[in-house]
C-alpha positions as CSV (number, residue, x, y, z in Angstrom):
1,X,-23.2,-22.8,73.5
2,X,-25.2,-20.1,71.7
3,X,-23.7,-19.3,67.9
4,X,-24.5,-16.7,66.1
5,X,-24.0,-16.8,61.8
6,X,-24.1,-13.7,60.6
7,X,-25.5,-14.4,56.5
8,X,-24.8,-12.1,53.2
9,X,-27.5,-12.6,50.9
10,X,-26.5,-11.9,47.3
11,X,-24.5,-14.7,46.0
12,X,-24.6,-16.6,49.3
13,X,-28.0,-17.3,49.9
14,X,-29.4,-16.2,46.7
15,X,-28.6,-14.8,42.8
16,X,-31.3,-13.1,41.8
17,X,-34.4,-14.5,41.9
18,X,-32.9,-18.1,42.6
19,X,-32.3,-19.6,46.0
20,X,-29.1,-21.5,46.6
21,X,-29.2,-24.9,46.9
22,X,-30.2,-26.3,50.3
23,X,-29.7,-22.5,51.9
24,X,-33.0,-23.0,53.5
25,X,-32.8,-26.0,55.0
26,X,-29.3,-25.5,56.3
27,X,-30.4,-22.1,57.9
28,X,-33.4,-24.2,59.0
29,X,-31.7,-26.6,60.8
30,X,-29.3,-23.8,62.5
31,X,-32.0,-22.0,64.2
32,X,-34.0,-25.0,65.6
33,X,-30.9,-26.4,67.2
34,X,-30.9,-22.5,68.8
35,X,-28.3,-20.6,66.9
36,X,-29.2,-16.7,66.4
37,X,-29.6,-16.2,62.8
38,X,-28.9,-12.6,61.5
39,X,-29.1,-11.9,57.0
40,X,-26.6,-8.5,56.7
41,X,-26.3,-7.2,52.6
42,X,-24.7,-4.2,51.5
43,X,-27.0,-3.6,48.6
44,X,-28.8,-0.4,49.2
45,X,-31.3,-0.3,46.8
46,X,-34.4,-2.5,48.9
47,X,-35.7,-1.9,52.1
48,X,-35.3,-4.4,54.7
49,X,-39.3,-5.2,54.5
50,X,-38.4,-6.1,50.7
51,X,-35.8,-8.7,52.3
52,X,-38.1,-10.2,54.6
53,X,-40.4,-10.4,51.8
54,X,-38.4,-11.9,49.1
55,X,-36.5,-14.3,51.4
56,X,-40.3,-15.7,52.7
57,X,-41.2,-16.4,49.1
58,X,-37.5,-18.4,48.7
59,X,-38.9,-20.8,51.8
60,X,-36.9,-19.3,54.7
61,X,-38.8,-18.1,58.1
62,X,-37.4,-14.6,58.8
63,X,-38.4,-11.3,61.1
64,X,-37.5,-7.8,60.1
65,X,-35.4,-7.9,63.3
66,X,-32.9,-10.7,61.4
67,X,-32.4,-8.4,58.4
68,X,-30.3,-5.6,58.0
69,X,-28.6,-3.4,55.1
70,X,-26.4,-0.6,54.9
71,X,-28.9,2.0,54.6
72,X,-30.1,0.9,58.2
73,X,-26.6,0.9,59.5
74,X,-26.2,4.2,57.4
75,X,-29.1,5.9,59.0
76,X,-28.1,4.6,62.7
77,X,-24.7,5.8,62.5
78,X,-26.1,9.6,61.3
79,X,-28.4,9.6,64.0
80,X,-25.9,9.2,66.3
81,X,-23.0,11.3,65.1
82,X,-25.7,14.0,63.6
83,X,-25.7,17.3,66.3
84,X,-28.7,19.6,66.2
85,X,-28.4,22.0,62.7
86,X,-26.8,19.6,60.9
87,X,-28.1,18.5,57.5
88,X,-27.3,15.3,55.2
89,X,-27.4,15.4,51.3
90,X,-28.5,11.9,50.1
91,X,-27.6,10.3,46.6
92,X,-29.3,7.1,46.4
93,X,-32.8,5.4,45.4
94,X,-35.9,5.4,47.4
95,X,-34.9,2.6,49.9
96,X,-32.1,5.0,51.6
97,X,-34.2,7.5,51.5
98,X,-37.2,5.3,52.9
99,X,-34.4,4.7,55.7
100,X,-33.1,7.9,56.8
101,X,-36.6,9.4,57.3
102,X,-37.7,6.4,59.3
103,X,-34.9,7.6,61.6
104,X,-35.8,11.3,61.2
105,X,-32.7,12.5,59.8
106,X,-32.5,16.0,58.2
107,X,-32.5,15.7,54.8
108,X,-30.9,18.9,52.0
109,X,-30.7,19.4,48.4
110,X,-28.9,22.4,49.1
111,X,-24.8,21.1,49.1
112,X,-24.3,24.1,50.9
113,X,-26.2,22.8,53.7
114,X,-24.5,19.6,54.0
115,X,-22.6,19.0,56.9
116,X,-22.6,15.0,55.5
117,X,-23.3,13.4,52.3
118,X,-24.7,10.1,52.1
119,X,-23.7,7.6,49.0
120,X,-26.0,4.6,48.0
121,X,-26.1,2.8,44.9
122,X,-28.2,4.8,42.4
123,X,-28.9,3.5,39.3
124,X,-29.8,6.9,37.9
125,X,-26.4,8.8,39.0
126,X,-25.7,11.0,36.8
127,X,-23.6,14.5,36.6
128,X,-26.0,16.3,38.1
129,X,-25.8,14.3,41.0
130,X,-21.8,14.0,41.2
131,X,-21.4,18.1,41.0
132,X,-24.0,17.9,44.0
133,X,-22.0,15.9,46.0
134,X,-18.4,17.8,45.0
135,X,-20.0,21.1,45.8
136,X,-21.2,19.6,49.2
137,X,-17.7,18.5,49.6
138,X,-16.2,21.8,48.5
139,X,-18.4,23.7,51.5
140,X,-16.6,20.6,53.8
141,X,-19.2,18.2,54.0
142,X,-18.3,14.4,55.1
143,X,-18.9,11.8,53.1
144,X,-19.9,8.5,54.3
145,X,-20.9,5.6,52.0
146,X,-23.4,2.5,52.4
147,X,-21.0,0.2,51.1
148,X,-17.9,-0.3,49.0
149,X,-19.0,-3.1,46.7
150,X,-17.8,-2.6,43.2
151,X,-20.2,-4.6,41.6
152,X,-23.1,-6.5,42.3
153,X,-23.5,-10.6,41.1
154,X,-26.7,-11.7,39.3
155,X,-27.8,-14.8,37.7
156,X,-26.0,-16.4,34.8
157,X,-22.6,-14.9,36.3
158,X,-23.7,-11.4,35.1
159,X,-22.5,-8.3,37.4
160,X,-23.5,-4.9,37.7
161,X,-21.9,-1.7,38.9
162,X,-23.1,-1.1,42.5
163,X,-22.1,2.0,44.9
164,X,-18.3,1.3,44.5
165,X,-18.3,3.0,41.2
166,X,-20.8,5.7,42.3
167,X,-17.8,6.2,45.4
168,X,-14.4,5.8,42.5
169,X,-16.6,8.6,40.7
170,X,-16.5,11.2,43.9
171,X,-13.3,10.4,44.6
172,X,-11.8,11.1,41.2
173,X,-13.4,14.3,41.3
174,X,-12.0,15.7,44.7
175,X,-9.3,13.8,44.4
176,X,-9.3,12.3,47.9
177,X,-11.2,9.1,49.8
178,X,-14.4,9.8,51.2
179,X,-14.5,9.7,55.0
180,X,-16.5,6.0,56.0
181,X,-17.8,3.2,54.6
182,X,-20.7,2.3,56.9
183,X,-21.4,-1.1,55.3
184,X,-19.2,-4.5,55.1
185,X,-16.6,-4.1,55.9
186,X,-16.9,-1.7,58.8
187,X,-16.2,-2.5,62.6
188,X,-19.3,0.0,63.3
189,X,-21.6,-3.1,61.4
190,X,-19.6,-5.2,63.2
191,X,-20.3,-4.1,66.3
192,X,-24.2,-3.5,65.5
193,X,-24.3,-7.0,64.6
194,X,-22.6,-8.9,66.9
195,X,-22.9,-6.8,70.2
196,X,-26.4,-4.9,69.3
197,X,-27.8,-7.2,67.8
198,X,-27.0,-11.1,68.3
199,X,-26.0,-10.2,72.1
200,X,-23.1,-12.5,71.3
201,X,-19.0,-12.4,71.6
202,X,-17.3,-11.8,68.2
203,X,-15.2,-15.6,68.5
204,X,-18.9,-17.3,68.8
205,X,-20.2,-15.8,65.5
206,X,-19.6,-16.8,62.1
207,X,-19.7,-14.5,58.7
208,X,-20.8,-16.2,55.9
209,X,-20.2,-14.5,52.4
210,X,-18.8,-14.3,48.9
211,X,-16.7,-11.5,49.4
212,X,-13.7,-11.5,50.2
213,X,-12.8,-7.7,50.8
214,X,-15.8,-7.0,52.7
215,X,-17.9,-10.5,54.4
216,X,-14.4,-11.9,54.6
217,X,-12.7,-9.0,55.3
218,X,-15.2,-7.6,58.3
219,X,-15.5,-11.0,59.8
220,X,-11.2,-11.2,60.0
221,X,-11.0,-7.7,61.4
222,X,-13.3,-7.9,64.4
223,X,-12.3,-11.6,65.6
224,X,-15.5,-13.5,64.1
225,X,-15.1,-16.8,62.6
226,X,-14.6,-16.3,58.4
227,X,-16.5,-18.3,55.6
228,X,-16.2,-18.1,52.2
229,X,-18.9,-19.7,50.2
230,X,-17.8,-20.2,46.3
231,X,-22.0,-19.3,44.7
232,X,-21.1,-15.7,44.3
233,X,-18.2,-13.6,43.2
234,X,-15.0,-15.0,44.6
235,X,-13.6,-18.4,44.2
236,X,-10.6,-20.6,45.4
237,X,-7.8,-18.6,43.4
238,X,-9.0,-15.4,45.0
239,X,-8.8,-16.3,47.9
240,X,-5.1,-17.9,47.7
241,X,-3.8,-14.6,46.7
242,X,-5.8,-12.4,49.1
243,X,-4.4,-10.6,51.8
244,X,-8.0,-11.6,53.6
245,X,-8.0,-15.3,54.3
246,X,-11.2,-17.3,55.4
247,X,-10.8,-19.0,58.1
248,X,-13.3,-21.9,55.9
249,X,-13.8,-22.2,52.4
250,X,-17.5,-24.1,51.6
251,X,-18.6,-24.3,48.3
252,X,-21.9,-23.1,49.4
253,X,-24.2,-22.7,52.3
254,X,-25.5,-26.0,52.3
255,X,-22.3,-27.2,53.9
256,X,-22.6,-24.7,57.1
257,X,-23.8,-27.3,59.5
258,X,-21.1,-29.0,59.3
259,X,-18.8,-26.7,60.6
């Protein structure tokens, strides 16, 4: 039987610049026994060819067609939901934008023009930026997010503020939750993945991740087999007190063969 794993990449595969441990020989030794293979990452701020790129240099074989990130699932779902007229107003860095012109999607600086605004991590948010998005929600724009990650782990145990903040920062300002998050934890990248994608049935795929409100969380929610690796942000306490449980707890991706 055909598996599918389904990898985050930050703090499971990777931190940084630094390959985990025996990630590419485990991954390795999953596709040549004929497992599909699929890297998913919330972080918005490379392209998918940057991906491919840096996870060659780490030692691990990969095709653009094994990669995805939220702007690519952010870019699909607008060109599905999108109807002639409509425009989006985009807050992020050049990688979501890079995204949602590759799928020809109408872009606005005008808020009043927005019938959807777009949320990435942007690491030049600033006021400016915010009032463009409120006005755009004040003229009844939807707002639909790349991902909900509050932070983003690095090496040395540092963090940094990723698109959560950029997302608490809207919402404090109209005072309500913005429509969709199109990243982990969604069922719509759920879906993409598992049916689009892999060609597989959610109980024959595995989510591999650090997280456990989204990797953990997604991977519960759809009926795909959980793992929590312990290289990234949550650990064993976490996961005790969580209301999203992994079905397996590794301490890193090394150990997925064995499952």
């Amino acid at each position: 039987m055909v598996r599918g794993y389904i990898f985050d990449l930050d703090g499971t595969v990777y931190l940084g610049d630094r390959l985990i441990p025996g990630a590419a020989e485990a991954i390795h030794h999953l596709k040549t026994r004929g497992d599909k293979v699929l890297f998913v990452t919330n972080k918005s701020i490379a392209t998918r060819q940057d991906y491919v790129r840096k996870l060659r240099k780490l030692g691990i074989e990969v095709s653009l067609q094994e990669v995805i990130n939220s702007n690519y699932i952010a870019a699909m779902y607008l060109n599905e939901v999108l109807v002639p007229g409509e425009k989006v107003l985009a807050l992020g860095e050049a990688p979501l934008l890079s995204e949602l012109q590759e799928f020809v999607i109408p872009l606005t600086e005008n808020p009043a023009e927005a019938a959807y605004v777009v949320l990435g991590w942007d690491r030049e948010f600033n006021y400016e930026k915010l009032n463009l998005a409120f006005q755009a929600c004040l003229h009844q724009a939807k707002v639909i997010a790349t991902n909900p990650d509050r932070t983003c782990p690095m090496e040395n145990n540092q963090q940094l503020p990723d698109c959560g903040a950029i997302i608490g920062a809207l919402e404090g300002a109209t005072g309500k939750p913005i429509d969709l998050v199109v990243g982990k934890p969604s069922s719509y990248l759920a879906e993409v993945a598992v049916k689009k994608i892999l060609l597989l049935e959610y109980e024959n795929c595995y989510m591999i991740g650090d997280r456990l409100e989204t990797d953990i969380k997604m991977a519960n929610e759809s009926g795909m087999n959980s793992v929590l690796v312990l290289t990234g942000i949550s650990n064993r306490e976490m996961a005790a007190t969580s209301p999203y449980k992994p079905k397996y707890i590794l301490e890193s991706i090394k150990d997925i063969t064995s499952l």
